[in-house]
N, C-alpha and C positions, 0 to 999 in steps of 0.2 A: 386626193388620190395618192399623192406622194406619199402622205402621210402611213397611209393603209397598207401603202407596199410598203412601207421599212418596218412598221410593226409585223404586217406578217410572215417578213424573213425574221424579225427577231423571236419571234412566237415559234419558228421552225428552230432557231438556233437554242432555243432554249429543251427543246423534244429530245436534242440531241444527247444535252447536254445532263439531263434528267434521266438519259437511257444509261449514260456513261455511270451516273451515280447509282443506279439503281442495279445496275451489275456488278459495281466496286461493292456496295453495300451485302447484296447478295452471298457475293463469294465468300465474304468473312463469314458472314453469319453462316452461309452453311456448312463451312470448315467447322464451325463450334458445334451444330449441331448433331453433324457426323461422330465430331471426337469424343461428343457426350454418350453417341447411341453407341461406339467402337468401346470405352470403359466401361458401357452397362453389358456391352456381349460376351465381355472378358470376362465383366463377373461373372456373368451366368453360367461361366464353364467351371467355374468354382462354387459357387452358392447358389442353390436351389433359389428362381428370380420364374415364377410362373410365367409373371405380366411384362417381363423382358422384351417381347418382339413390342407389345402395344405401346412401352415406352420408349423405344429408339423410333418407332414409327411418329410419334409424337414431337420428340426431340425433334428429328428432322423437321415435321412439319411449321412445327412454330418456328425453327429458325430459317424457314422458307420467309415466313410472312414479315417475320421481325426484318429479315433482308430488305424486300420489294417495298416495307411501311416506310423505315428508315431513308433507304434511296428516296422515294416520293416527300420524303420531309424535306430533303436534304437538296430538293430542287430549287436551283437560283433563280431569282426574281427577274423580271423582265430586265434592269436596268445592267444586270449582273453580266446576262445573255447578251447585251449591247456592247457589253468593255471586253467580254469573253472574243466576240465579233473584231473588237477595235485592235485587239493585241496581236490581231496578224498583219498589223503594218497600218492603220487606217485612222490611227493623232483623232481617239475619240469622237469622230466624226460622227457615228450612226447613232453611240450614247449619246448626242448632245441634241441632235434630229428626233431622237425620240422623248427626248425631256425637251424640246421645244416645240412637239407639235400641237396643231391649233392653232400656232401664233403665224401670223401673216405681213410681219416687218420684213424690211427688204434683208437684215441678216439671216433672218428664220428661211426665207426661201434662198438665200445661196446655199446656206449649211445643211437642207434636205435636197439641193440638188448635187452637193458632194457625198452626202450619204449615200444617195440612189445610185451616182457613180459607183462608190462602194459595195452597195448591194449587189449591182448587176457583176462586178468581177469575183467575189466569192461562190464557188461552188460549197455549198451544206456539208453535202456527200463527204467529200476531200479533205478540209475541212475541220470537219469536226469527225476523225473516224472513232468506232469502238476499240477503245484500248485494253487491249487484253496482256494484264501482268504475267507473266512466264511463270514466276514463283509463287504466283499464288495456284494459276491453276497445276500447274507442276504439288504444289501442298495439299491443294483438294483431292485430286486424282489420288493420290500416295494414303491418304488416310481414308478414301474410298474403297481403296482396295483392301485393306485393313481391315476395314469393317464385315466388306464382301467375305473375309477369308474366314474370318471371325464367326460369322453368322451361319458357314459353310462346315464347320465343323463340329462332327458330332458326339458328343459329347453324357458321358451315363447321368451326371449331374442333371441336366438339362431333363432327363426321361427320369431322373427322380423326381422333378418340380413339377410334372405332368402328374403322377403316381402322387404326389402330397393334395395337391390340389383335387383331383380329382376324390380324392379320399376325404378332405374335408367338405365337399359339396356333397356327400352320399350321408356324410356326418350327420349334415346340417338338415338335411332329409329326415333321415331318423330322430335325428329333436323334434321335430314337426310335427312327425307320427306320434311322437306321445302328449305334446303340446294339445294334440288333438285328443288324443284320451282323458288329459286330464279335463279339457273341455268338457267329456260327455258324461264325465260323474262328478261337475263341480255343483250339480243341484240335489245329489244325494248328500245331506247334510249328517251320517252316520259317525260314529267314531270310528268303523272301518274303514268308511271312505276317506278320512284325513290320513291314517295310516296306511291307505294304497297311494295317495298322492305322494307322499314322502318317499315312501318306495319306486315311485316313478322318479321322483326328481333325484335319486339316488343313479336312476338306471342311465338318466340324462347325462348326469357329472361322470359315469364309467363313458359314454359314450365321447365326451371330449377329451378322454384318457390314450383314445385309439392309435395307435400311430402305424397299421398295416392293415391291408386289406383281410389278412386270416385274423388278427385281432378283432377288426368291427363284427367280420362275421361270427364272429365267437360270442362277440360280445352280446350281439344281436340272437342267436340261440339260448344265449344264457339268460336273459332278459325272458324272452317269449315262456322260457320253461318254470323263472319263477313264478311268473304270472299267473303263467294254468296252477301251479301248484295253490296260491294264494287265491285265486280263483275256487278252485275245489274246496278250502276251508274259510268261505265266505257265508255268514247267516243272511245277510241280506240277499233277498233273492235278485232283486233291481240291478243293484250293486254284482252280482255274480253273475246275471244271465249277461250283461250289457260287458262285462272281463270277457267273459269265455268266448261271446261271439266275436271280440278283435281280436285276442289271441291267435284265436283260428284263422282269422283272417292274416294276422300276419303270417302264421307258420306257413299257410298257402303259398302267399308273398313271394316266402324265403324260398321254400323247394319251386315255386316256379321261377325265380332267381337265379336258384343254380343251374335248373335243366336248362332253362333260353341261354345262360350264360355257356355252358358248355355243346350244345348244339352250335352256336357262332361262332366257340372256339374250334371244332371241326371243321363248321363251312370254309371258317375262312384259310385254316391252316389247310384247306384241302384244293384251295383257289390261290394260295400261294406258290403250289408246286410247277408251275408254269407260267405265273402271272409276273405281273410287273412289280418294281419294288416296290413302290405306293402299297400295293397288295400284301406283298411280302410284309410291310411294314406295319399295316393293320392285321394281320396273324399275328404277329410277333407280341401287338398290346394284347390282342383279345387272350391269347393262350397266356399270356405271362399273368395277366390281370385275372383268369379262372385258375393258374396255379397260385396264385398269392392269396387267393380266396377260399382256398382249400388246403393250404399249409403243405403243398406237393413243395417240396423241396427237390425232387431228383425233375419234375418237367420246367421248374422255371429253371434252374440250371441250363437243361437240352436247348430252351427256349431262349436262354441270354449267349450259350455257345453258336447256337446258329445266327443268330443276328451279328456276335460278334466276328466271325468268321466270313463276314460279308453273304451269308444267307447262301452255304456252299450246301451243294448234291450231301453229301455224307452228312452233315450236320442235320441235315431237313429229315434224313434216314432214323438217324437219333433222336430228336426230337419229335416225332410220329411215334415212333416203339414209346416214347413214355406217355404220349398222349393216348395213344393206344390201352396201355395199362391205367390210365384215371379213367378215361370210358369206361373200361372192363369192371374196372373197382365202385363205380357208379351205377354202372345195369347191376353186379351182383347189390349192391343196396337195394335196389328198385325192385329185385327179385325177391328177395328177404322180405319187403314189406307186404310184396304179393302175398307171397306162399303162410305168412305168420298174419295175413287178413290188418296188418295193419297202416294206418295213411293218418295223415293231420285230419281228417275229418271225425273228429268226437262225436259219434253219437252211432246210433246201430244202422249201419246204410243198406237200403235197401233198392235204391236204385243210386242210374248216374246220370243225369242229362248236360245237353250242352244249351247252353243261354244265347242264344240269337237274337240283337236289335240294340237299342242303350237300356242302359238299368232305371230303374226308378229312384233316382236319387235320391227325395227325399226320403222315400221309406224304403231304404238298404237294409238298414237291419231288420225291421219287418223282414221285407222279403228272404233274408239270410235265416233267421229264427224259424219263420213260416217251413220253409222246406225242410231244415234240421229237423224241427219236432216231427216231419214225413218221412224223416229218414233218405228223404232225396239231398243227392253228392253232385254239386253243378261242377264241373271238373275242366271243362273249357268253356270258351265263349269268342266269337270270329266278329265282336263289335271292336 
């Protein structure tokens, strides 16, 4: 019984003792973690660093774990917890009680009944408290706030690495779109078709040339028009009906690109004028990211003035009048194609219908060909 009680005070002393390491161990580690995520924030106010939040978030995290692992390593052994115990006044007495128990000689029971003495006048609590370093938390604190202030400020860089990234992901899209073209004419074995492939993997290397959103979309018009042209002086029929029906389908693509793009650049710049900055904040991408895609130079201006203006009454004034005028410049296109009967649908239209339900995937182009040679224009679709 004796025995049981002095181990399971030393079993306690030892809890303590482990919590003590495991929050010394802690503290460091998270100072390191902070000060790594606090130099990656600073980059990022300098050098476009997309993945900047998910690597200080990371930082942090592992030198959470590296903290609590280390403390848990770094926990002392029973015998340790014993002489930890002895060194508040007690001539080894409880280490020597617990490296003698089991034994039942008349030293072994005086020296667990001078332990138990011992036991009973220690309080744990008192004891053993949590010792908290001033200078360290005082260190941690100071470069927390650092990082906080860091992370708090807003910076053009940072909404260029948004704008880069975001540009490469649309990139990498459009390789995929022709990746997949070159799939559907890699069993036409013609000399044409080896000389459209070439021309595609030509259109592929301009597209990892891109470096702005009015570049890609340049790029991506300039692409689609060789195509239809190389298309129209194709002898192969296989080979030119299977060009012209993606063509068209991209060119659709694209003008239904722009229209959704500039439709959400209205909504939102129009739910801005009242709304919360979050709001405000999503106007400010959509309109900037529909001027930079259309080489507007005077609205992404209006559009980088108001945001930088802190998103003030007059600035939201100016920047409407020129969104205003890209609208205007966009219905007159849309008028023009009206009135001059022309649209990306190639072929003599005779009707327009709207497509309701999922498509027939496997046979898409069937069904795209089938309607073309009817002269029916599927123009929307609400799946």
């Amino acid at each position: 019984m004796a025995d049981k009680t002095i181990r399971k005070f030393v079993y306690k002393v030892r809890r303590k003792l482990r919590r003590q390491k495991v929050f010394g161990a802690l503290c460091s580690s998270l100072f390191a973690g902070l000060l790594v995520a606090a130099v990656i924030s600073g980059v990022s106010l300098c050098i476009p660093l997309y993945y900047a939040d998910m690597i200080e978030l990371v930082s942090i995290g592992i030198s959470v774990c590296v903290g609590v692992i280390c403390g848990i390593y770094r926990t002392p052994s029973l015998q340790q917890a014993a002489l930890a115990a002895d060194a508040l006044g007690y001539q080894e007495k409880i280490s020597t009680a617990l490296y003698l128990q089991g034994k039942d000689d008349m030293f072994s029971r005086l020296q667990r009944k001078d332990a138990l003495d011992a036991v009973r006048q220690i309080e744990i609590r008192k004891a053993f408290p949590l010792k908290v370093s001033k200078r360290k938390i005082g260190s941690l604190v100071l470069i927390a706030v650092v990082f906080a202030v860091s992370c708090m400020v807003d910076s053009p860089v940072r909404e260029t690495a948004k704008q880069q990234h975001e540009l490469r992901r649309e990139v990498k899209e459009e390789i995929a779109k022709v990746n997949k073209v070159q799939k559907k004419i890699k069993d036409v074995s013609s000399k044409e078709a080896k000389q459209l492939d070439k021309q595609l993997e030509q259109i592929k290397e301009e597209l990892t040339k891109v470096d702005s959103q009015e570049s890609l979309q340049k790029t991506k018009e300039r692409s689609v028009k060789k195509l239809q042209q190389t298309a129209q002086g194709l002898k192969d029929s296989t080979l030119r009906n299977r060009l012209q029906a993606m063509t068209e389908q991209a060119q659709k693509e694209q003008e239904e690109q722009k229209r959704n793009m500039a439709e959400d650049a209205a909504k939102a710049f129009e739910q801005a004028k009242d709304g919360s900055k979050k709001e405000k904040d999503a106007a400010y991408e959509k309109v900037k990211k529909y001027a930079q895609m259309n080489g507007n130079r005077n609205l992404e201006k209006k559009i980088q003035d108001y945001k930088d203006s802190g998103y003030s009454d007059a600035d939201y004034v100016r920047a409407g009048a020129a969104l205003d005028e890209a609208m205007e410049t966009l219905l007159k296109e849309y008028k023009e194609n009206h009135e001059n009967g022309t649209s990306t649908f190639r072929a003599d239209e005779k009707y327009r219908v709207m497509f309701e339900g999922i498509a027939c995937w496997p046979y898409l182009r069937a069904t795209s060909k089938g309607l073309k040679n009817r002269g029916i224009n599927m123009v929307t679709t609400i799946y």
